[in-house]
N, C-alpha and C positions, 0 to 999 in steps of 0.2 A: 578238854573235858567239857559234856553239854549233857543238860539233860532237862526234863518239864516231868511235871509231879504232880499229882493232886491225891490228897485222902479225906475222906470223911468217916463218920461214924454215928450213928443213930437207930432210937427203936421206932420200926412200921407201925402201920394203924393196931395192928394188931398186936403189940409188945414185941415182937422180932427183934433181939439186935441185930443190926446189919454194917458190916463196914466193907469199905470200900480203899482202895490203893491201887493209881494208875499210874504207870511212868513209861516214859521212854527215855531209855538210856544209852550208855555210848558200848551195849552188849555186840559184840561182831556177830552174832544169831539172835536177835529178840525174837522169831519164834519161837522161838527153843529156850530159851535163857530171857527173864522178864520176872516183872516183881507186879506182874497185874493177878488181884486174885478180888474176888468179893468174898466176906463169911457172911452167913448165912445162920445165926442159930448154933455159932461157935465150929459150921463147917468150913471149912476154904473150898472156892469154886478157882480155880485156875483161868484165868482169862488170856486169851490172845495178844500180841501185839499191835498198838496203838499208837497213832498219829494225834500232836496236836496243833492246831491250826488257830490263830490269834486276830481278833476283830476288834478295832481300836473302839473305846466309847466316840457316841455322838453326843447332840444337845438332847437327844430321845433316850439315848441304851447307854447301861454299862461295858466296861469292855467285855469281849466275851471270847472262852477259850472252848473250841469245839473238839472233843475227845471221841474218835472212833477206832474203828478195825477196821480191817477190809473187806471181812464179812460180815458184818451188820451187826455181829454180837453187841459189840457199844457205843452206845450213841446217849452218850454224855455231853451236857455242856454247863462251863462252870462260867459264872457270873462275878465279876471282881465287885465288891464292895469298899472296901480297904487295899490301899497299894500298901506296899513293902519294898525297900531297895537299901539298897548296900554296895553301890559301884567303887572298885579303888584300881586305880590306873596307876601301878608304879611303873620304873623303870624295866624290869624282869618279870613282870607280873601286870595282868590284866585279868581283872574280876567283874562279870557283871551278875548281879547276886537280885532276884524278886521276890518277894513272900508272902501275896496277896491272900487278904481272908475273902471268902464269898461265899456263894451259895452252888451247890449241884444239883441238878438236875435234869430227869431221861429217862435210859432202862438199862440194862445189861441181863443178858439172855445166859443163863446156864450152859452146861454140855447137855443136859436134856430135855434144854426150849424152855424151860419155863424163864419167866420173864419176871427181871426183880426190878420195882419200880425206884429211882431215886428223887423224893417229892420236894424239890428246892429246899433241902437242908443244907449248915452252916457248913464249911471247910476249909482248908487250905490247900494253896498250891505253891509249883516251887518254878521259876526260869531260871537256871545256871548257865553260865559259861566262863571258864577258866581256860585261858591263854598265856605259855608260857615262853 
């Protein structure tokens, strides 16, 4: 079992709640089947399926975790601040467990283009893999 996570939640310049939940998980259809949606003002926007791609920190950057789709819908990228880890290597069982706090930030585009800005606010992500 594998999976990568990140949610935030926050009000826009203009008092908007907005929250946000991307995952890629171990669905046999994640276009079809996927827990990516943005609200909006207490709406849910449905979003596509997303890849995430992992950039180790330098002496310059934090690490950083690049969140997109295939059609450009999202193009998110979360910045680790805080690591999180939890690894346990039994005999029957291998766990590798992350839970990095950090920041998002990007856009993600609706089903009808408009374009919801994510302005480097606080969040969390998740790296799982469970092997048995």
């Amino acid at each position: 079992m594998e999976w990568d996570w990140g949610t935030t939640a926050f009000r826009s310049a203009d008092g908007t709640l907005i929250g946000l939940n991307l995952t890629r998980s171990a669905s046999i259809d994640p276009e079809t089947y996927n827990e990516n949606v943005v609200w909006v003002a207490g709406r849910a926007h449905p979003l596509p399926a997303v890849t995430f791609r992992r950039f180790e920190a330098s002496a310059d950057t934090a690490e950083r975790w690049e969140i997109r789709d295939a059609n450009g819908r999202v193009a998110i990228d979360f910045d680790v601040l805080v690591d999180g880890r939890v690894d346990i290597n039994a005999l029957v069982l291998k766990s590798k467990y992350r839970g990095p706090f950090g920041r998002f930030s990007g856009s993600v585009k609706l089903d009808d283009g408009t374009s919801v800005d994510i302005p480097g606010v606080f969040g969390m992500g998740e790296d799982f893999e469970l092997h048995v």
